[in-house]
PAGU-121796 format. One record per residue: x, y, z of N, C-alpha, C, O in turn. Coordinates in steps of 0.2 Angstrom, whole numbers, padded with zeros to 4 digits, always signed. Example, Ala and Ser with C-alpha at 12.3 -4.5 7.8 and 13.67 -1.06 7.14 Angstrom:
<sites>
+0066-0028+0039+0062-0022+0039+0066-0016+0039+0071-0017+0042+0064-0011+0035+0068-0005+0036+0064+0000+0039+0067+0006+0040
</sites>
This chain:
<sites>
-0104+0166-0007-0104+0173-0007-0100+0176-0013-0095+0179-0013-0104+0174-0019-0101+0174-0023-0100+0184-0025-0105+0188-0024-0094+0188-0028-0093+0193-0030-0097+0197-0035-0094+0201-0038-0103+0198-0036-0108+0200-0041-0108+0204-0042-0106+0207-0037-0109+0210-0047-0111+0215-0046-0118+0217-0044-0122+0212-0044-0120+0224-0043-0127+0225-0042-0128+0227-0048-0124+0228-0053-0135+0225-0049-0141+0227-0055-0137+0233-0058-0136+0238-0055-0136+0232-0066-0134+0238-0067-0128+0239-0066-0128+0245-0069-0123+0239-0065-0117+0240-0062-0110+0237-0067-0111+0231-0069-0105+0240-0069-0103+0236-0071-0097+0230-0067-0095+0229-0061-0096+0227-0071-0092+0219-0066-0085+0219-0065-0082+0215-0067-0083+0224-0060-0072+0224-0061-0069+0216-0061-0070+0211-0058-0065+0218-0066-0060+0212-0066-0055+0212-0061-0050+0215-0062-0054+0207-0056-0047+0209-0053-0047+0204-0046-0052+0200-0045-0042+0203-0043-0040+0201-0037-0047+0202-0032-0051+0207-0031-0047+0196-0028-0051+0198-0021-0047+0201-0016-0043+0198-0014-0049+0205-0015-0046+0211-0007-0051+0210-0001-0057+0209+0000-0044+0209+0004-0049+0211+0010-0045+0217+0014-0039+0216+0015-0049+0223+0015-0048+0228+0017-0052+0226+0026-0057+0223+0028-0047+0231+0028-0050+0231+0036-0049+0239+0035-0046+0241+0031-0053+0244+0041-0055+0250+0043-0056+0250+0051-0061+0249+0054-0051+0253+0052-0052+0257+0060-0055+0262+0060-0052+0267+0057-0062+0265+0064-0065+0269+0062-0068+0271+0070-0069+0267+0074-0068+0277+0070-0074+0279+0075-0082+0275+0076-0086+0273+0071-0083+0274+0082-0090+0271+0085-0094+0275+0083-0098+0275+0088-0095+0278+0080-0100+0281+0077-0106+0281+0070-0105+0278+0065-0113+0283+0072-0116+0284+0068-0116+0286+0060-0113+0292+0059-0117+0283+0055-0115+0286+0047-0107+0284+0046-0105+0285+0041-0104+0281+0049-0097+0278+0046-0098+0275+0041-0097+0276+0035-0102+0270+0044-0102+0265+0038-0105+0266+0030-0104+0263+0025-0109+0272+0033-0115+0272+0026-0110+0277+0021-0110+0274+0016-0107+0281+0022-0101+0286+0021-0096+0280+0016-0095+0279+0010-0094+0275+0022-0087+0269+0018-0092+0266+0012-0092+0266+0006-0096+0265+0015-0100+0260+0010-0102+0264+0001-0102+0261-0005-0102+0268+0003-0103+0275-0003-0098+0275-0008-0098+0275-0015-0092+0277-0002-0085+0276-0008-0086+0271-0013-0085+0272-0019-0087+0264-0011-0086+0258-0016-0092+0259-0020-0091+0258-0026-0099+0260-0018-0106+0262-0024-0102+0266-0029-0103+0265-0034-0098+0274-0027-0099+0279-0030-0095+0274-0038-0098+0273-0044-0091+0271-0037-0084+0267-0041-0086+0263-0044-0083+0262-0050-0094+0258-0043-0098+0253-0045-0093+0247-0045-0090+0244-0049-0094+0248-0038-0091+0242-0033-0094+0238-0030-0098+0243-0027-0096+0233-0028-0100+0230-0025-0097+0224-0020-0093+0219-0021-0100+0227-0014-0095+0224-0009-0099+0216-0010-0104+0214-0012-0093+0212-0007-0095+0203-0007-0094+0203+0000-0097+0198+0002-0093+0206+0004-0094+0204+0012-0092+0209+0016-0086+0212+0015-0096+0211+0020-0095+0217+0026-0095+0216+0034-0100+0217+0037-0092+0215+0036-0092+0214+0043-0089+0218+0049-0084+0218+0052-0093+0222+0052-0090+0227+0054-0094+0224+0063-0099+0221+0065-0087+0227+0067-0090+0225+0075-0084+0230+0079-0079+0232+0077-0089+0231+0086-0081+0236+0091-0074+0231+0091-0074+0226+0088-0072+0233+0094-0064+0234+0095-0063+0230+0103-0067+0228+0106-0056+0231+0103-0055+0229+0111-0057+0236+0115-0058+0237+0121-0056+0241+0109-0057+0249+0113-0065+0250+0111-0066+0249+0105-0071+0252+0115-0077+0253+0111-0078+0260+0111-0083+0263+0113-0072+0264+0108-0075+0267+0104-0071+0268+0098-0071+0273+0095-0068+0264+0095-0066+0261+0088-0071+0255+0086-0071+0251+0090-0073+0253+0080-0075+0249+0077-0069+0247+0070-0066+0251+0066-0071+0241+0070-0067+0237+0065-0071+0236+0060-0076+0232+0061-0070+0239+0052-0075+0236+0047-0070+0231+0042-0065+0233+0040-0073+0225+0041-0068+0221+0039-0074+0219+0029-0079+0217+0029-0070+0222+0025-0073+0224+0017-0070+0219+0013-0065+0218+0015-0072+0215+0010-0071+0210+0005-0073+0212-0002-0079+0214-0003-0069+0214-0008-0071+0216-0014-0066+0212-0019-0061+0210-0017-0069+0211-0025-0065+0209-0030-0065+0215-0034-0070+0218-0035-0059+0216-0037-0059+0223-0043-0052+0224-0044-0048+0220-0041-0051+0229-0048-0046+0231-0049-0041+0233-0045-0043+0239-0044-0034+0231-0043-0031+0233-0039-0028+0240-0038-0028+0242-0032-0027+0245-0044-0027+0251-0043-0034+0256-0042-0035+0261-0039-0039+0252-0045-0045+0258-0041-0047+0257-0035-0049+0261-0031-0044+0250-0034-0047+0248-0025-0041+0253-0022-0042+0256-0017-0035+0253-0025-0030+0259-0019-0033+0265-0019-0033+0268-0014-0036+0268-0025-0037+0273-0023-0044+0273-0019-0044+0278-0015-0050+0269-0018-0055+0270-0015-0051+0268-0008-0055+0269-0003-0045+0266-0005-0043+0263+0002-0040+0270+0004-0039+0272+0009-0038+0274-0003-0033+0281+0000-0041+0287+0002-0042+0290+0007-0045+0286-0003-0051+0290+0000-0054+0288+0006-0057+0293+0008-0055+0282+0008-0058+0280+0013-0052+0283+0019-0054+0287+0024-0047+0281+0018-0043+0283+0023-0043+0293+0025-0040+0295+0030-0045+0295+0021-0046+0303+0021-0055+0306+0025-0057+0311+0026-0057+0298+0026-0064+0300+0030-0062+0305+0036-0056+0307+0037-0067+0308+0039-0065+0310+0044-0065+0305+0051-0061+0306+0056-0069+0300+0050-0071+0296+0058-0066+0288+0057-0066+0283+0061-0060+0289+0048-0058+0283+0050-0050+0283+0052-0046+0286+0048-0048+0281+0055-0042+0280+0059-0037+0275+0054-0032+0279+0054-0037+0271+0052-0032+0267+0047-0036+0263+0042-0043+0263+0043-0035+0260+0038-0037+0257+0031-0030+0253+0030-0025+0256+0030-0032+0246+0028-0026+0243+0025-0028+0236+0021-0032+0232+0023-0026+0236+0016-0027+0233+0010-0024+0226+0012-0017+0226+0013-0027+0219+0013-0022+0214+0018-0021+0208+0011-0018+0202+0012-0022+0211+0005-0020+0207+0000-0013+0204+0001-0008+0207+0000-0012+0198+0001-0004+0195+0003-0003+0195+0007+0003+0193+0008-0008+0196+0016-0002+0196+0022-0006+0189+0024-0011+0187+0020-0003+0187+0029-0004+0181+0032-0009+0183+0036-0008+0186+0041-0016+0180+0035-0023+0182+0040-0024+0176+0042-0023+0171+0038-0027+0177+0050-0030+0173+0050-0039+0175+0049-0041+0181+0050-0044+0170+0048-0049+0172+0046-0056+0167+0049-0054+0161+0050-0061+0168+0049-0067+0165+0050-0074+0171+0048-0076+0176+0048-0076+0164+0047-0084+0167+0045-0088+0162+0048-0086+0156+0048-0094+0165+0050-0100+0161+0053-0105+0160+0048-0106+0164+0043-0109+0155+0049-0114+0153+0044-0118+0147+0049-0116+0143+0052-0126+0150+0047-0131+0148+0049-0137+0145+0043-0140+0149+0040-0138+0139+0043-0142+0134+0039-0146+0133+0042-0145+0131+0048-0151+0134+0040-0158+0131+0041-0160+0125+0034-0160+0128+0029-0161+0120+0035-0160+0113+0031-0166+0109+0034-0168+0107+0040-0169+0107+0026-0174+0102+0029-0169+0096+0030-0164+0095+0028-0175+0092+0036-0170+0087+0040-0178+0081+0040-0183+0083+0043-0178+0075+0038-0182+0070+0038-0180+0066+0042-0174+0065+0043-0184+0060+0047-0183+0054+0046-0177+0052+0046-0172+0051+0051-0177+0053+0039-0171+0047+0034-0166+0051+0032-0163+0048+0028-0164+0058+0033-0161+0061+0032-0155+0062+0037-0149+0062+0037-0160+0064+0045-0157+0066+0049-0151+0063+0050-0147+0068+0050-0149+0058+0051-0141+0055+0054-0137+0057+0050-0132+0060+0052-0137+0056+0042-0133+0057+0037-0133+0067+0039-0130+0069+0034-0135+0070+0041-0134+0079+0040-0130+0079+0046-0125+0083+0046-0131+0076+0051-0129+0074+0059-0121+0073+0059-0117+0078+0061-0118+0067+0055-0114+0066+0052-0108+0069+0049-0102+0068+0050-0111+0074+0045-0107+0077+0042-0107+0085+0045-0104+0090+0043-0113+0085+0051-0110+0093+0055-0106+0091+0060-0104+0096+0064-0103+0084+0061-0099+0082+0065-0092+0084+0061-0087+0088+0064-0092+0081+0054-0086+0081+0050-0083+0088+0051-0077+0088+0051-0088+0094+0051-0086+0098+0046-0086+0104+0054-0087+0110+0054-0087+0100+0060-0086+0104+0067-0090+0109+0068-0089+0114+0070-0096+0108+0065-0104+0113+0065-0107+0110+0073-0104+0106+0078-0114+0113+0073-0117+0113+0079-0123+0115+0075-0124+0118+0070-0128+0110+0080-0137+0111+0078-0137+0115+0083-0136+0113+0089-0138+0120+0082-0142+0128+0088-0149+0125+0088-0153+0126+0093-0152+0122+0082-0160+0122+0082-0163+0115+0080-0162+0111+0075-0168+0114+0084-0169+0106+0079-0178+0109+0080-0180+0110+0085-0181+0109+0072-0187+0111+0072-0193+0105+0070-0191+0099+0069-0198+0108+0069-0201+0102+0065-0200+0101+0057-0202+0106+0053-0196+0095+0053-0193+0096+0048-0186+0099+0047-0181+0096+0044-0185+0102+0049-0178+0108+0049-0173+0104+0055-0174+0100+0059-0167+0108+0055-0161+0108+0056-0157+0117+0056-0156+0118+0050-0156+0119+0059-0150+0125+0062-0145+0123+0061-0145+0118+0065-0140+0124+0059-0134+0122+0059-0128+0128+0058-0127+0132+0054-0126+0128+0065-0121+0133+0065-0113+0131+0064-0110+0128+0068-0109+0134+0058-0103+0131+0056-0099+0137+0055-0101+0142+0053-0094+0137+0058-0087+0142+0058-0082+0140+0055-0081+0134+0056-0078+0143+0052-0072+0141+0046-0069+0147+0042-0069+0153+0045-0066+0146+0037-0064+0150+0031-0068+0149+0028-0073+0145+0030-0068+0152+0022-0073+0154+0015-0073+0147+0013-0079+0145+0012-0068+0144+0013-0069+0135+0007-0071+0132+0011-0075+0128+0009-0070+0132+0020-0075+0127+0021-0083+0127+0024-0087+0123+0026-0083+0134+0022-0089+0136+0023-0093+0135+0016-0099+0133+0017-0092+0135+0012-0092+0135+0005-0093+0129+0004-0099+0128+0003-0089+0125+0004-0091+0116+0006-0097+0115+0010-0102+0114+0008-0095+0117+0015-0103+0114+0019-0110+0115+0016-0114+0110+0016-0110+0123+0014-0116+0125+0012-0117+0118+0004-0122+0115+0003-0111+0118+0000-0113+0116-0007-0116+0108-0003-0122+0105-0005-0113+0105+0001-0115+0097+0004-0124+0098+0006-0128+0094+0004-0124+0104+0009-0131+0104+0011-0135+0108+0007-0141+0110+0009-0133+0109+0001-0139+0111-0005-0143+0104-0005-0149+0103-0004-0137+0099-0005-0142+0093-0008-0147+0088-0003-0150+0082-0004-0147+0093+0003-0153+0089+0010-0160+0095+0010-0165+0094+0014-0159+0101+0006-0164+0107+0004-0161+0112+0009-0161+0111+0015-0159+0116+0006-0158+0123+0011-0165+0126+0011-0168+0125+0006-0166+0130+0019-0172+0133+0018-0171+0139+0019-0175+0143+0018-0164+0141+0023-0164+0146+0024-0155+0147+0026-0151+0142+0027-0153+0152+0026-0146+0154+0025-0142+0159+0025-0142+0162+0019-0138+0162+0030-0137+0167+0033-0129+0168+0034-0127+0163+0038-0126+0170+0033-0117+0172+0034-0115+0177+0032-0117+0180+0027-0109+0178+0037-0107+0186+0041-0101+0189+0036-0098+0194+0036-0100+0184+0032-0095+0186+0030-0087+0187+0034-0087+0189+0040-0081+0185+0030-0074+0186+0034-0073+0190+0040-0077+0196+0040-0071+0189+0044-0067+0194+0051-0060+0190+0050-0058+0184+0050-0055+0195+0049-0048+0192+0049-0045+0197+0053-0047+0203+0054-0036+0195+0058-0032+0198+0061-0027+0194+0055-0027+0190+0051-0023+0200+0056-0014+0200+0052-0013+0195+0059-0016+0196+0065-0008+0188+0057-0002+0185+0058+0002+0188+0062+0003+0193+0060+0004+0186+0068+0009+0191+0071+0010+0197+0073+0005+0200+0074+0016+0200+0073+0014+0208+0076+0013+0214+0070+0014+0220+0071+0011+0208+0062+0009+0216+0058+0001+0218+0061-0003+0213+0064-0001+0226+0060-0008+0228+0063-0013+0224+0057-0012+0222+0051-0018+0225+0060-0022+0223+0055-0024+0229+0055-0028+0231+0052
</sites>
């Protein structure tokens, strides 16, 4: 999930940030957060928003690479929304983190055990065994989802899908 920009866009130089947002359950938040980082020609690298233990708070967890002072000021505007509740820039703290990732992978014959093998390695799960294909569902950090994927460029991805980071702060800081 590499950091790109969009078509057009210029490319910030800087640190990867993960920013989290506590936000009202509500319709239009996201499209609103999402806006501030377009208006900056920011381009977000992963979005993952879901409820809370409270359902009427949702959690938006932003992945960006850029500059560390424009991204404060897009985290102090965001935080000026009306439906968001806290914003925190978790650059330096102690997260813990995962992301999901779903492969679809040609799977042959002669192939199969060695793909089998290595979704053992790497503590994945076949959700789907098709004709040809393989489903492989894999939970981790970024590097070792990152690894998996590059191991199974070389069996044919056919398909490929990921949620990108969900992190909690360490201990008793909030996320």
């Amino acid at each position: 999930m590499a950091g790109l920009p969009e078509k057009g866009q210029p490319t910030p130089q800087g640190a990867r940030h993960v920013i989290s947002a506590l936000v009202d359950n509500r319709p239009g938040v996201l499209a609103r957060a999402a806006g501030l980082f377009a208006r900056r020609g920011y381009n977000i690298d992963a979005l993952a928003v879901s409820i809370t233990e409270d359902p009427e708070v949702s959690r938006m967890t932003i992945t960006v690479t850029g500059d560390e002072r424009i991204l404060d000021q897009i985290c102090k505007q965001l935080g000026k929304l009306v439906d968001v509740r806290q914003v925190i820039d978790h650059t330096g703290h102690a997260l813990v983190e995962r992301e999901l990732c779903l492969v679809k992978v040609k799977a042959t014959p002669q192939t199969r055990r060695d793909i089998l093998d290595i979704v053992e390695i790497f503590r994945g799960d076949v959700v789907d065994v098709g004709n040809g294909t393989l489903i492989i569902q894999v939970t981790g950090d970024e590097q070792k989802i990152d690894a998996f994927v590059r191991i199974m460029r070389e069996y044919g991805i056919v398909e490929m899908v990921r949620t990108g980071r969900v992190v909690l702060t360490r201990g008793q800081q909030p996320t």
